[in-house]
ROLO-408207 format. One record per atom (N, C-alpha, C, O): residue number from 1; residue in one letter; atom name; x, y, z. Coordinates in Angstrom, 3 decimals. Example, Ala and Ser with C-alpha at 12.3 -4.5 7.8 and 13.67 -1.06 7.14 Angstrom:
REM ROLO-408207
nr/rest/atom/x/y/z
1/A/N/13.190/-5.690/7.800
1/A/CA/12.300/-4.500/7.800
1/A/C/13.200/-3.300/7.800
1/A/O/14.236/-3.319/8.465
2/S/N/12.850/-2.250/7.080
2/S/CA/13.670/-1.060/7.140
2/S/C/12.900/0.030/7.870
2/S/O/13.409/1.138/8.039
REM end
This chain:
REM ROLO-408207
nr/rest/atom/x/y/z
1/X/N/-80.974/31.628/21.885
1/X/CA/-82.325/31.606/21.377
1/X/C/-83.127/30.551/22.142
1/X/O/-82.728/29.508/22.659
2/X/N/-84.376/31.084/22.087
2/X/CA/-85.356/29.808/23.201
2/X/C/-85.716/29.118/22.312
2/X/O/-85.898/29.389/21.125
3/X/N/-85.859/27.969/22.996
3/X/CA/-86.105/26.503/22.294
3/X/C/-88.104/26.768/22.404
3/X/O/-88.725/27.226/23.363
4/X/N/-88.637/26.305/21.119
4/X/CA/-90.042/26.588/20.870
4/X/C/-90.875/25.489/21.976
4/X/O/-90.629/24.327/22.300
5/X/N/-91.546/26.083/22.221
5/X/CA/-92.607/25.003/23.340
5/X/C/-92.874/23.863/22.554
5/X/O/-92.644/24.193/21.390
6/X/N/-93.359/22.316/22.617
6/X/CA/-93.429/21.717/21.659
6/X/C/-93.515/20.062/21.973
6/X/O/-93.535/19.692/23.147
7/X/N/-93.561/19.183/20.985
7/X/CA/-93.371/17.754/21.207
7/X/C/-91.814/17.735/20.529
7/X/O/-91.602/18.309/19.461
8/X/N/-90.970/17.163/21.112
8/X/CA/-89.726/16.339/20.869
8/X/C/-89.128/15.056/21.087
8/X/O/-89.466/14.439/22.097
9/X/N/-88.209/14.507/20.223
9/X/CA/-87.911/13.380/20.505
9/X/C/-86.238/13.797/21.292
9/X/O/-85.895/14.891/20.843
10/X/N/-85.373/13.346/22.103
10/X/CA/-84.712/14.054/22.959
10/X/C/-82.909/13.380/22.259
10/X/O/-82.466/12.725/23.203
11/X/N/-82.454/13.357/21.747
11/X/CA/-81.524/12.510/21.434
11/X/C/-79.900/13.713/21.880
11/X/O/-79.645/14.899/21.674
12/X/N/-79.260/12.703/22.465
12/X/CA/-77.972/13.144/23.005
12/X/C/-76.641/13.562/21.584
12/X/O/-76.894/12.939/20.553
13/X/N/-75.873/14.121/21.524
13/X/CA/-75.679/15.134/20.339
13/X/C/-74.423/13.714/20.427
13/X/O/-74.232/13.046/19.411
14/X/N/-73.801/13.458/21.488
14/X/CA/-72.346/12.309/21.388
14/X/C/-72.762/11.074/20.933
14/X/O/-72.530/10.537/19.849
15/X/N/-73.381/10.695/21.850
15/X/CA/-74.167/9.125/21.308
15/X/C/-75.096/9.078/20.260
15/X/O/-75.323/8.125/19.515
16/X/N/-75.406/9.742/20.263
16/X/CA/-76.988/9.840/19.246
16/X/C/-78.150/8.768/19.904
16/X/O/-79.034/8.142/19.319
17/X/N/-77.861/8.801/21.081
17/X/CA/-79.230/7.663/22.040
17/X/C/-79.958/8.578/21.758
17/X/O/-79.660/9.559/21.077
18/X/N/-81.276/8.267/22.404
18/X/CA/-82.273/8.987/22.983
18/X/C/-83.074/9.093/24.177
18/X/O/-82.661/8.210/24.929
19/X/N/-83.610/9.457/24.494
19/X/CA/-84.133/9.674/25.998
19/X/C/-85.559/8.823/25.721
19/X/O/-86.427/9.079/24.887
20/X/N/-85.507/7.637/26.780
20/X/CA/-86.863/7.441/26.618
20/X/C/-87.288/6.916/28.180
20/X/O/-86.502/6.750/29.113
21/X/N/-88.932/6.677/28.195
21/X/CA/-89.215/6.560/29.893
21/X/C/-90.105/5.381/29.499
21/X/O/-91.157/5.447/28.864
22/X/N/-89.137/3.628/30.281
22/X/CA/-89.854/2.837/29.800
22/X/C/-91.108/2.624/30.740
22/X/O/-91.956/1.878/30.251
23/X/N/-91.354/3.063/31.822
23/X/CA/-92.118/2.666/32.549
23/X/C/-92.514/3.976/33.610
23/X/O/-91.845/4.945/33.968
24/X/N/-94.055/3.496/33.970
24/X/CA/-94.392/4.935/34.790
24/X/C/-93.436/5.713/35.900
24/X/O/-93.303/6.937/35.917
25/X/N/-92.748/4.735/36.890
25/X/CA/-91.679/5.047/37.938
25/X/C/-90.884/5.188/38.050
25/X/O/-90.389/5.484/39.137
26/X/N/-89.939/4.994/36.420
26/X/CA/-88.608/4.376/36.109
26/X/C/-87.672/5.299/36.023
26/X/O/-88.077/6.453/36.158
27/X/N/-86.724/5.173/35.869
27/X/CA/-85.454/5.961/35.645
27/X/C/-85.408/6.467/33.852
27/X/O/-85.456/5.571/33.009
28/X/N/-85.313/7.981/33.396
28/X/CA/-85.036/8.454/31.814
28/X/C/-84.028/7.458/31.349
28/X/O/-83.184/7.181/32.201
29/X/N/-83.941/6.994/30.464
29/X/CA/-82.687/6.073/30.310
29/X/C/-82.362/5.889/28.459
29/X/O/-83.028/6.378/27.546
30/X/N/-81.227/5.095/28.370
30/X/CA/-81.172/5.432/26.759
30/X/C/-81.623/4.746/26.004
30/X/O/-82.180/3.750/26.467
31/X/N/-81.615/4.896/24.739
31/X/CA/-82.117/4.030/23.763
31/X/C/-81.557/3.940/22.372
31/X/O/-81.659/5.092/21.949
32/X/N/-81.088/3.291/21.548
32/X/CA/-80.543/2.496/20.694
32/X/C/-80.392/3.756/19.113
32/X/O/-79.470/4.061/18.357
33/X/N/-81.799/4.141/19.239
33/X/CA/-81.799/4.442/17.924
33/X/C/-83.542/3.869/17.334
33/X/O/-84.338/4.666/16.838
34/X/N/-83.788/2.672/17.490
34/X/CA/-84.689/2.747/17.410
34/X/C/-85.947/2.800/18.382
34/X/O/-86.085/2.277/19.488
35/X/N/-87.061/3.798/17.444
35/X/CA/-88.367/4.307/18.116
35/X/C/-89.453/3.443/19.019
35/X/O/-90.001/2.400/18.664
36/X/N/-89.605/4.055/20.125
36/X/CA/-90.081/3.152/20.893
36/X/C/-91.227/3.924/21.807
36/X/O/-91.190/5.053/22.296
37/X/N/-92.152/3.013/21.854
37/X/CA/-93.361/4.507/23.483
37/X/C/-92.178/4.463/24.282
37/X/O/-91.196/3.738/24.436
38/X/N/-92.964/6.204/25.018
38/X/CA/-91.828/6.594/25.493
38/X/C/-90.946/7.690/25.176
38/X/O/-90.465/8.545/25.921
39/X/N/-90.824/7.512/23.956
39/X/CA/-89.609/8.255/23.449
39/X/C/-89.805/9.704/22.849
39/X/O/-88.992/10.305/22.147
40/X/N/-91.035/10.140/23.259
40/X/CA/-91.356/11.137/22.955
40/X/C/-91.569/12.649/24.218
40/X/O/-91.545/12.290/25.395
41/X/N/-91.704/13.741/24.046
41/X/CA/-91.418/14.175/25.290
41/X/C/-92.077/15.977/24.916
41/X/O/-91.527/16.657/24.050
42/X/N/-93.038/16.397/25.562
42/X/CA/-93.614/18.178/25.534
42/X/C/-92.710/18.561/26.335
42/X/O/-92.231/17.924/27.274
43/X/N/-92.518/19.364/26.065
43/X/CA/-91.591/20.517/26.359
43/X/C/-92.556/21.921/26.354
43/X/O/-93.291/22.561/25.602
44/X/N/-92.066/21.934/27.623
44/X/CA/-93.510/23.320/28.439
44/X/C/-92.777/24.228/28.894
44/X/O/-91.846/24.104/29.690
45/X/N/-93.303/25.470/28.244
45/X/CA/-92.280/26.923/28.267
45/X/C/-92.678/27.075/29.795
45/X/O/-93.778/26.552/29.971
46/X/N/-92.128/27.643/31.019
46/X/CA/-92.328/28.171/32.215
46/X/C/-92.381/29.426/32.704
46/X/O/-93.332/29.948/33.285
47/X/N/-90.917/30.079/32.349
47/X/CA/-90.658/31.128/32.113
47/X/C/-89.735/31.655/30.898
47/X/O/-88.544/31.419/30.696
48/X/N/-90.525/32.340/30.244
48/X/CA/-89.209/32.305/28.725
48/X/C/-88.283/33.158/28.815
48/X/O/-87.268/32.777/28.233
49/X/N/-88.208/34.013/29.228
49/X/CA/-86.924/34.851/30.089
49/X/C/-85.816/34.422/30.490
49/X/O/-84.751/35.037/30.551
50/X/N/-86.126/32.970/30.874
50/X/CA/-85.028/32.240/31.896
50/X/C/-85.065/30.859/31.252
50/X/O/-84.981/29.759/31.799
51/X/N/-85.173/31.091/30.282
51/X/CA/-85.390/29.803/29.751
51/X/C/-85.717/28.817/29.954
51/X/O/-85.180/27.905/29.325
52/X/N/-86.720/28.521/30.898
52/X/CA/-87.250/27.292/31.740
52/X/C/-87.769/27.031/31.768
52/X/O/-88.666/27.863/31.901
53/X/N/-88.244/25.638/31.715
53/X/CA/-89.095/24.510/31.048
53/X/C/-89.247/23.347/32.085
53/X/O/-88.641/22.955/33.082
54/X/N/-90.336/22.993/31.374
54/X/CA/-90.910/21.591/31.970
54/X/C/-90.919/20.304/30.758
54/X/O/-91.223/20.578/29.596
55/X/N/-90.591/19.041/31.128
55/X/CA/-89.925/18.565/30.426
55/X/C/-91.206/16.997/30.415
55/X/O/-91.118/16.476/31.527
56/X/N/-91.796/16.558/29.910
56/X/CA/-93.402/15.570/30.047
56/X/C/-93.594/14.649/29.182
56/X/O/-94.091/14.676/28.056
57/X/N/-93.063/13.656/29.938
57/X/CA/-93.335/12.024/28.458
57/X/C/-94.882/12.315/27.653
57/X/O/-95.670/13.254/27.771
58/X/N/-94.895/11.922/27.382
58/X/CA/-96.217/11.900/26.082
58/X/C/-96.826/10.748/26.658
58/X/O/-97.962/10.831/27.127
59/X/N/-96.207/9.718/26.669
59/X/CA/-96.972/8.390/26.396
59/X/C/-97.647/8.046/28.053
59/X/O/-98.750/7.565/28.313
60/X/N/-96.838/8.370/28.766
60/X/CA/-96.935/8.499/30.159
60/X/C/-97.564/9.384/31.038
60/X/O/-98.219/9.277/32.075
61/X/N/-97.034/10.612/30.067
61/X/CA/-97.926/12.267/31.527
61/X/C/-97.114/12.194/32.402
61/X/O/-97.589/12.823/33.347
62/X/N/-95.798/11.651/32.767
62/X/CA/-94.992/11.577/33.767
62/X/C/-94.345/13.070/33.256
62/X/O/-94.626/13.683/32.226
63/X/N/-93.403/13.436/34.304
63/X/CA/-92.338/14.717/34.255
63/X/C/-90.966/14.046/34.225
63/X/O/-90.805/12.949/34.761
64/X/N/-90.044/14.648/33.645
64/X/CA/-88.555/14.634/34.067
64/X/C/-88.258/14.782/35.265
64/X/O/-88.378/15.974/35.547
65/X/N/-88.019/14.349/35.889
65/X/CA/-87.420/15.091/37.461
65/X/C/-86.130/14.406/38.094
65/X/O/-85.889/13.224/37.848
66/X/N/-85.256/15.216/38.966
66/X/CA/-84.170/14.694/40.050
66/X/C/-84.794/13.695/41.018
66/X/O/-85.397/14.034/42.036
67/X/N/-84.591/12.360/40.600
67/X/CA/-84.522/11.733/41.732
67/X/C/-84.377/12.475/43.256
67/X/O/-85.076/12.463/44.269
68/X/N/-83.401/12.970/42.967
68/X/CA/-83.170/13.368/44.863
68/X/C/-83.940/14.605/44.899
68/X/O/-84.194/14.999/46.037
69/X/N/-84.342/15.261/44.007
69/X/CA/-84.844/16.508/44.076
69/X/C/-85.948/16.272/45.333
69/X/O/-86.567/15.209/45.284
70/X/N/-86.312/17.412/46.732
70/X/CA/-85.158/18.638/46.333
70/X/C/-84.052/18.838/46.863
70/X/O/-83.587/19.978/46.872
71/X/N/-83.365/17.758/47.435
71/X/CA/-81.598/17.893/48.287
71/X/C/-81.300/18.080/46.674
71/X/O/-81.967/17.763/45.690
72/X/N/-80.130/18.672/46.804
72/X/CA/-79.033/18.706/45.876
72/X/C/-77.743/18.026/46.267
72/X/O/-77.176/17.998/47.359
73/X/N/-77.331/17.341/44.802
73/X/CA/-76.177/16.621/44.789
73/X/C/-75.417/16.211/44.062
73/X/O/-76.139/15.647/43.240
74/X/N/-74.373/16.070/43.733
74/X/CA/-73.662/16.106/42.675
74/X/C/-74.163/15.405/41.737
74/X/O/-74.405/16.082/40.737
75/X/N/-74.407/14.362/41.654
75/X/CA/-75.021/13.423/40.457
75/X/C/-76.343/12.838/41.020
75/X/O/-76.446/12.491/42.196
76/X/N/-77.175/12.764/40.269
76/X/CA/-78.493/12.396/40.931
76/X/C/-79.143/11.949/39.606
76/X/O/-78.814/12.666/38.661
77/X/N/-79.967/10.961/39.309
77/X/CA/-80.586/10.489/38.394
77/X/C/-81.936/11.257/38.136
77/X/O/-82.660/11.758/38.996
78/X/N/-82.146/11.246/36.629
78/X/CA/-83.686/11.811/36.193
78/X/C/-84.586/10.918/36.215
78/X/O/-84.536/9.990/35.409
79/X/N/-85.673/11.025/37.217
79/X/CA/-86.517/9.922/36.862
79/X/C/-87.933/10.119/36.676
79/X/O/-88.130/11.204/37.222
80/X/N/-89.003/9.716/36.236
80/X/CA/-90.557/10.382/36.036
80/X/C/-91.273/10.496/37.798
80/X/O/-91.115/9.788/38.792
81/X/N/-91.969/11.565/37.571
81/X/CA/-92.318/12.398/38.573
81/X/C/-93.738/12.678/38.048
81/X/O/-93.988/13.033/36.896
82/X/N/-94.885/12.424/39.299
82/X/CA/-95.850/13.423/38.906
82/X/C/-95.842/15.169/38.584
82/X/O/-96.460/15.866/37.779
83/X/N/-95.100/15.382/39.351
83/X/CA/-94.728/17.003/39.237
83/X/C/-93.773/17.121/38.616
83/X/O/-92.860/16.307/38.477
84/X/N/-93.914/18.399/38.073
84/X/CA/-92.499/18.629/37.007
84/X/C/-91.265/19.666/37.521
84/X/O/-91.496/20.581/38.313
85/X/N/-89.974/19.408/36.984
85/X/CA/-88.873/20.344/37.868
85/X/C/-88.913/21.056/37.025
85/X/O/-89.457/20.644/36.001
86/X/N/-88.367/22.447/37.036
86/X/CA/-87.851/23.233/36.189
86/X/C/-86.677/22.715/35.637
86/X/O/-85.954/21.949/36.275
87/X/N/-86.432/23.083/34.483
87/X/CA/-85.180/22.836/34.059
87/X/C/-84.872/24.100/33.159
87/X/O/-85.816/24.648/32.590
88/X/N/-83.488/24.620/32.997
88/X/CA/-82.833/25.035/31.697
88/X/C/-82.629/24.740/30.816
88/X/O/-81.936/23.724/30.766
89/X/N/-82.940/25.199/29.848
89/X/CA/-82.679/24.993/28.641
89/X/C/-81.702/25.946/27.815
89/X/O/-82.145/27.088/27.690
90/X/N/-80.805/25.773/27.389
90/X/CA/-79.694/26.790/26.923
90/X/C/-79.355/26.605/25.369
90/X/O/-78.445/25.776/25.351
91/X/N/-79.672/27.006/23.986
91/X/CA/-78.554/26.794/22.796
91/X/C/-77.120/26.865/23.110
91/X/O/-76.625/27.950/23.413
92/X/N/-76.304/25.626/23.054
92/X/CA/-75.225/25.448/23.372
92/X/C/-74.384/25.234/21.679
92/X/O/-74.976/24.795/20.693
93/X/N/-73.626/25.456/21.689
93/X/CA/-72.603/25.241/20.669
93/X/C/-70.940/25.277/20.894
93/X/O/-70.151/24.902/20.026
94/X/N/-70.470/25.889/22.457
94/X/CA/-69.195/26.402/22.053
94/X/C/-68.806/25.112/22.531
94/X/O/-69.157/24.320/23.405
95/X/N/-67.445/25.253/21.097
95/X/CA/-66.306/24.471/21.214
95/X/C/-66.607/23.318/20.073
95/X/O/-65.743/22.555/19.641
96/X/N/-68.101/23.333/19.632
96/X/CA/-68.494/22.173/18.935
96/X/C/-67.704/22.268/17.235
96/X/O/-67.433/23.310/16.638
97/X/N/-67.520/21.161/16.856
97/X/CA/-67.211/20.568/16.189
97/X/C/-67.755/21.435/14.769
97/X/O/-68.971/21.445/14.580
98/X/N/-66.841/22.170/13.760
98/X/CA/-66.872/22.784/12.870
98/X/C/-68.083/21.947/11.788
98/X/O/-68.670/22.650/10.966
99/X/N/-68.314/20.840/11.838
99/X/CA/-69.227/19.444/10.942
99/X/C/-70.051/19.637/11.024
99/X/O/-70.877/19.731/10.115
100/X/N/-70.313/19.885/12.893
100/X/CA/-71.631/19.750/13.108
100/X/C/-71.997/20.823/13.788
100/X/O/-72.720/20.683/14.774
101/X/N/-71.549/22.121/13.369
101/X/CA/-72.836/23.480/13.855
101/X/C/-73.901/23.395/12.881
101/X/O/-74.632/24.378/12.993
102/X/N/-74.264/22.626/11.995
102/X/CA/-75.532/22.932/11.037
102/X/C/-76.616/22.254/12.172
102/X/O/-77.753/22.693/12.003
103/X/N/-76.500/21.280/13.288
103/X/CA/-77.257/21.059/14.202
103/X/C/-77.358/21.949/15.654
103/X/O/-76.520/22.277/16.494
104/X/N/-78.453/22.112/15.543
104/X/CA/-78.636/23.384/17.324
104/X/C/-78.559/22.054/18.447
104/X/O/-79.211/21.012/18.515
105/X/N/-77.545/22.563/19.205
105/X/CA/-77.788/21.427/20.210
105/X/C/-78.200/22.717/21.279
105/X/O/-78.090/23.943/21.240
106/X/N/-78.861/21.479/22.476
106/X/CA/-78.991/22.444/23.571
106/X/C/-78.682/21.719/24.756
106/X/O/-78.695/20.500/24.925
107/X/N/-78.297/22.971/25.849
107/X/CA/-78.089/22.040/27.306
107/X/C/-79.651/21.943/28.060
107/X/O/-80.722/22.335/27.595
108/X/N/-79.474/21.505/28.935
108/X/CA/-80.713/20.823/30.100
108/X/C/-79.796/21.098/31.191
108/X/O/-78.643/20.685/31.309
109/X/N/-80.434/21.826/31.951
109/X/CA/-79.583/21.780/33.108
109/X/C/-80.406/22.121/34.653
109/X/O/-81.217/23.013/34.407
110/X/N/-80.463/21.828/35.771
110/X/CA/-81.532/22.682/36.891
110/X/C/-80.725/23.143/36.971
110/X/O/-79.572/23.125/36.539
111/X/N/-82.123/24.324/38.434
111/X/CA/-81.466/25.479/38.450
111/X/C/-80.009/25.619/39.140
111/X/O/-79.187/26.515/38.952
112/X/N/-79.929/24.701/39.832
112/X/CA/-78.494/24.528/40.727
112/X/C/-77.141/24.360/39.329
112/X/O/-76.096/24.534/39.956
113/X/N/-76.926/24.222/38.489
113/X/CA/-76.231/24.175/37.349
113/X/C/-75.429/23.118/36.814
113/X/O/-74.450/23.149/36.067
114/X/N/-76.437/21.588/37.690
114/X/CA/-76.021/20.434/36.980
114/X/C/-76.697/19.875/35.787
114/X/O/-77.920/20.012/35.816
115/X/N/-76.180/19.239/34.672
115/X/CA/-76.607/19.291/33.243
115/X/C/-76.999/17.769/33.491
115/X/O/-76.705/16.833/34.234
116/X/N/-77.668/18.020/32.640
116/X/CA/-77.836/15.844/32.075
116/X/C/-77.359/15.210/30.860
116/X/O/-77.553/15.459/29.670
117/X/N/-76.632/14.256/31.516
117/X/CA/-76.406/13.446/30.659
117/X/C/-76.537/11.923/30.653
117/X/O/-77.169/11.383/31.561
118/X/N/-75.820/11.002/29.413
118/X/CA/-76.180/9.388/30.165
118/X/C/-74.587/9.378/30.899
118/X/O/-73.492/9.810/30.539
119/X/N/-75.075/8.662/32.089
119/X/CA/-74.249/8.363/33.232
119/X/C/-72.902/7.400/32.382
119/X/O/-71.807/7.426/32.944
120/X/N/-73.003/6.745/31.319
120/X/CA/-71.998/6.178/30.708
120/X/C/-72.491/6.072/29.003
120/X/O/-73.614/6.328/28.571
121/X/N/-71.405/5.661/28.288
121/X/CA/-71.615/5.573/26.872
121/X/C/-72.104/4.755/26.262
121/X/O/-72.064/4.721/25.032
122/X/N/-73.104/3.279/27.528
122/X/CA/-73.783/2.305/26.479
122/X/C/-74.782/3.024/26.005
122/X/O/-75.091/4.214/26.070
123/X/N/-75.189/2.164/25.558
123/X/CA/-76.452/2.453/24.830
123/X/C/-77.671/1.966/25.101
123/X/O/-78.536/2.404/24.343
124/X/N/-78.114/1.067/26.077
124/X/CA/-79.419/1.141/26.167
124/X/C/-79.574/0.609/27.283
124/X/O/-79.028/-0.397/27.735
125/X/N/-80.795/1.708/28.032
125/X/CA/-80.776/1.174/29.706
125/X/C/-80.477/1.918/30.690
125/X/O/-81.112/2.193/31.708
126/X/N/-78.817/2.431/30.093
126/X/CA/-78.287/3.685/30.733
126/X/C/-79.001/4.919/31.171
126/X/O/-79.281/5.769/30.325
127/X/N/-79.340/5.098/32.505
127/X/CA/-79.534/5.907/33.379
127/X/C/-79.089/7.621/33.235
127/X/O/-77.953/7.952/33.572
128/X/N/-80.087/8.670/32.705
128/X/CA/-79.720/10.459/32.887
128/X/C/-80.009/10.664/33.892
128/X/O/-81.058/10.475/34.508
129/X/N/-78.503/11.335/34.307
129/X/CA/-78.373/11.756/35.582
129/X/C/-78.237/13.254/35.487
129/X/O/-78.611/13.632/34.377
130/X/N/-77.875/14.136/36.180
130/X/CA/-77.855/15.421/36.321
130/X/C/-76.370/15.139/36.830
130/X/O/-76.124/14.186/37.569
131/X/N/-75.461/15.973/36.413
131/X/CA/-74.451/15.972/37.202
131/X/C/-73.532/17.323/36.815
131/X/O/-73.623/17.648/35.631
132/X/N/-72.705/18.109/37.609
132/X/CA/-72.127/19.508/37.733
132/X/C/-71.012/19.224/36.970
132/X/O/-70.170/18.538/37.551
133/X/N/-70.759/19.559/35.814
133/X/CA/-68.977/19.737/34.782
133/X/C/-69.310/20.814/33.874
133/X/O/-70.440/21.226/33.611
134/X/N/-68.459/21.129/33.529
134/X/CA/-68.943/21.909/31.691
134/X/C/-69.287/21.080/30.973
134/X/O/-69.012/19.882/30.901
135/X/N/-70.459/22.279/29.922
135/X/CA/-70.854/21.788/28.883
135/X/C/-69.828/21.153/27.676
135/X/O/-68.736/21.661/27.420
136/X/N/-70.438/19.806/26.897
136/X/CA/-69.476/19.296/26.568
136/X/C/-70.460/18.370/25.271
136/X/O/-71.642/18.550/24.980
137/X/N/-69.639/17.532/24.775
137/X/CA/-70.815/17.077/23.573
137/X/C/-71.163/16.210/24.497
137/X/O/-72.285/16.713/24.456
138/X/N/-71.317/15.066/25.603
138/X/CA/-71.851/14.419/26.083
138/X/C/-73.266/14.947/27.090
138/X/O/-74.237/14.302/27.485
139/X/N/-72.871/16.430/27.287
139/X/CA/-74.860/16.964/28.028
139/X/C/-75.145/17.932/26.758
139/X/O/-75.693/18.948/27.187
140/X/N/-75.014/17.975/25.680
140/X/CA/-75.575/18.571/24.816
140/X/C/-76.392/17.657/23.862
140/X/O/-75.947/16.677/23.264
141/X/N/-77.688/18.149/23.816
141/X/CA/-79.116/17.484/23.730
141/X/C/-79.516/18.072/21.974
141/X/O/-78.899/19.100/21.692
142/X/N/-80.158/17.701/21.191
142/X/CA/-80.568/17.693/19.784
142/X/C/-82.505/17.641/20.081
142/X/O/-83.005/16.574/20.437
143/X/N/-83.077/18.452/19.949
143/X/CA/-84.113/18.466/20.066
143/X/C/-84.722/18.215/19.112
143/X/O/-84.688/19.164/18.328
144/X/N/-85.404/17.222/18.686
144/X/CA/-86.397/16.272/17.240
144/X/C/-87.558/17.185/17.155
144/X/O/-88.133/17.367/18.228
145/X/N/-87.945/17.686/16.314
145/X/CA/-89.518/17.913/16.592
145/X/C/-90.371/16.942/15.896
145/X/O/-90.190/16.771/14.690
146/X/N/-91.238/16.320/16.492
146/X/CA/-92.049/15.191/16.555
146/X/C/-93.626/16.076/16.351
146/X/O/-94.090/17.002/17.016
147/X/N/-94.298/15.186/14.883
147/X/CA/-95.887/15.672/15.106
147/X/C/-96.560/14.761/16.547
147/X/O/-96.375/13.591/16.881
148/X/N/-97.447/15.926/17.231
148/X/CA/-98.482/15.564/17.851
148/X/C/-99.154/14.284/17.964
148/X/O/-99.537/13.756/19.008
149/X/N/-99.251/13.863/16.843
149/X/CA/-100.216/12.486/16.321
149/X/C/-98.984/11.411/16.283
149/X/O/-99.491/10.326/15.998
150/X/N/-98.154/11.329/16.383
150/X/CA/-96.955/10.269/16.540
150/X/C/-97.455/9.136/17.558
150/X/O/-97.926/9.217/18.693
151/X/N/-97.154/7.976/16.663
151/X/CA/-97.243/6.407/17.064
151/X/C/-96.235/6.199/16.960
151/X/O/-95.569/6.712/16.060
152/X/N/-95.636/5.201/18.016
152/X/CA/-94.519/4.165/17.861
152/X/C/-94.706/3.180/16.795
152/X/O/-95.793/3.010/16.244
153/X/N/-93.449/2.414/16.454
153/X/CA/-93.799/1.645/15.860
153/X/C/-93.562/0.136/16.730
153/X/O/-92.440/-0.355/16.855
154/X/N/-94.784/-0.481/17.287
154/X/CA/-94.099/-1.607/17.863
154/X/C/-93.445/-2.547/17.539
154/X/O/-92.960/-3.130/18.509
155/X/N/-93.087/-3.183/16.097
155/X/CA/-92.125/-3.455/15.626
155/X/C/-91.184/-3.740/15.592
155/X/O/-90.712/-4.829/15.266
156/X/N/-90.437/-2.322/16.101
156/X/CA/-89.174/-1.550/16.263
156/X/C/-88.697/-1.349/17.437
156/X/O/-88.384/-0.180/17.663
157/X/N/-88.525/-2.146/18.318
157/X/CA/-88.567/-1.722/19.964
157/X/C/-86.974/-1.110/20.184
157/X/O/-86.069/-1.231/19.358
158/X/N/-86.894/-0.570/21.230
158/X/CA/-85.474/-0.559/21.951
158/X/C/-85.100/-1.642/22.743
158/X/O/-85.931/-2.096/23.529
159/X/N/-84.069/-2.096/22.673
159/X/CA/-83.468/-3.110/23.221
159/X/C/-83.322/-3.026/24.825
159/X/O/-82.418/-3.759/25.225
160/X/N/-83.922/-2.385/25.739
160/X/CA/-83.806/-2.641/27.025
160/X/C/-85.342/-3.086/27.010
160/X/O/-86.235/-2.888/26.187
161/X/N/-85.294/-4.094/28.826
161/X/CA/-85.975/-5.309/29.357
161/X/C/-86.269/-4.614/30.678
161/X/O/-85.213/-4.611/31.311
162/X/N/-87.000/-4.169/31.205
162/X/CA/-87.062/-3.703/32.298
162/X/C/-86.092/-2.891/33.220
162/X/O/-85.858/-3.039/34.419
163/X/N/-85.492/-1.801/32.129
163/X/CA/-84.673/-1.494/33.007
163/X/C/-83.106/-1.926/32.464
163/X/O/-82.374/-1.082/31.947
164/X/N/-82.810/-2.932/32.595
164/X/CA/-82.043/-3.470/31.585
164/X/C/-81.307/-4.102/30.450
164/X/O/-81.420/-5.252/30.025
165/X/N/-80.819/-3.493/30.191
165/X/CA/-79.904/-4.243/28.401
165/X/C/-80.133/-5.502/28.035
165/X/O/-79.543/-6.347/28.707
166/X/N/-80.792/-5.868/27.197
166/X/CA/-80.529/-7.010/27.082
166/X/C/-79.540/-7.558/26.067
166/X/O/-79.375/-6.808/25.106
167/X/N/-78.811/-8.741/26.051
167/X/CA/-78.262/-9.737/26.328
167/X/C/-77.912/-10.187/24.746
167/X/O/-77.303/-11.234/24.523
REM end
């Protein structure tokens, strides 16, 4: 089933991080749990046939995109882009965990058939990369739907510092 065009918040189905873009140039990277600018993301139907999408911070107007895009390569980082890549979008479930099918997860993947995920299991800071394995609970994605009118709360920040973890 296609995922609805829309605002989302992007959270990884293993970690329960989330995808956020702290800065206009920066690398997608994770986040804690708590809400932060950034962390929000449109999701732009392309072709619905093929399930492909464009993937657009909110707070920013930046795109998702492959770093290396367009060489291809085994692992390559997502980072904001004026232009947007296509990506896949797939309802993924097999193999998942009898607990948790009451949640739709989905994959992200370009068209070459590397998925994203965080490059390791911390939690904040950590770098989405694209990289070629089977689907697995670590590139299977939980799509939030987020109203339109959504504020952060500054408050509440995520614990990365430019890039990195802090301390």
């Amino acid at each position: 089933m296609a995922l609805a065009e829309g605002t989302y918040r992007i959270r990884n189905f293993r970690s329960k991080y989330h995808v956020v873009l702290p800065r206009e140039r920066g690398d997608l990277v994770a986040c804690d749990g708590h809400f932060a600018e950034g962390d929000t993301w449109r999701v732009i139907c392309r072709i619905s046939e093929c399930n492909q999408y464009q993937i657009q911070n909110c707070a920013l107007e930046k795109y998702g995109a492959s770093c290396d895009a367009p060489r291809v390569q085994d692992e390559s980082n997502v980072c904001a882009r004026e232009k947007g890549t296509e990506w896949i979008i797939n309802e993924e479930g097999y193999g998942k965990p009898l607990e948790a099918r009451s949640s739709k997860t989905h994959t992200i993947s370009s068209t070459n058939g590397a998925y994203w995920l965080f490059k390791t299991d911390a939690s904040n800071a950590e770098q989405v990369i694209v990289r070629h394995q089977e689907p697995n609970g670590s590139n299977w994605w939980i799509f939030e739907p987020v109203e339109p009118s959504y504020h952060f709360s500054p408050n509440v920040p995520c614990k990365y510092l430019s890039g990195r973890p802090k301390k």
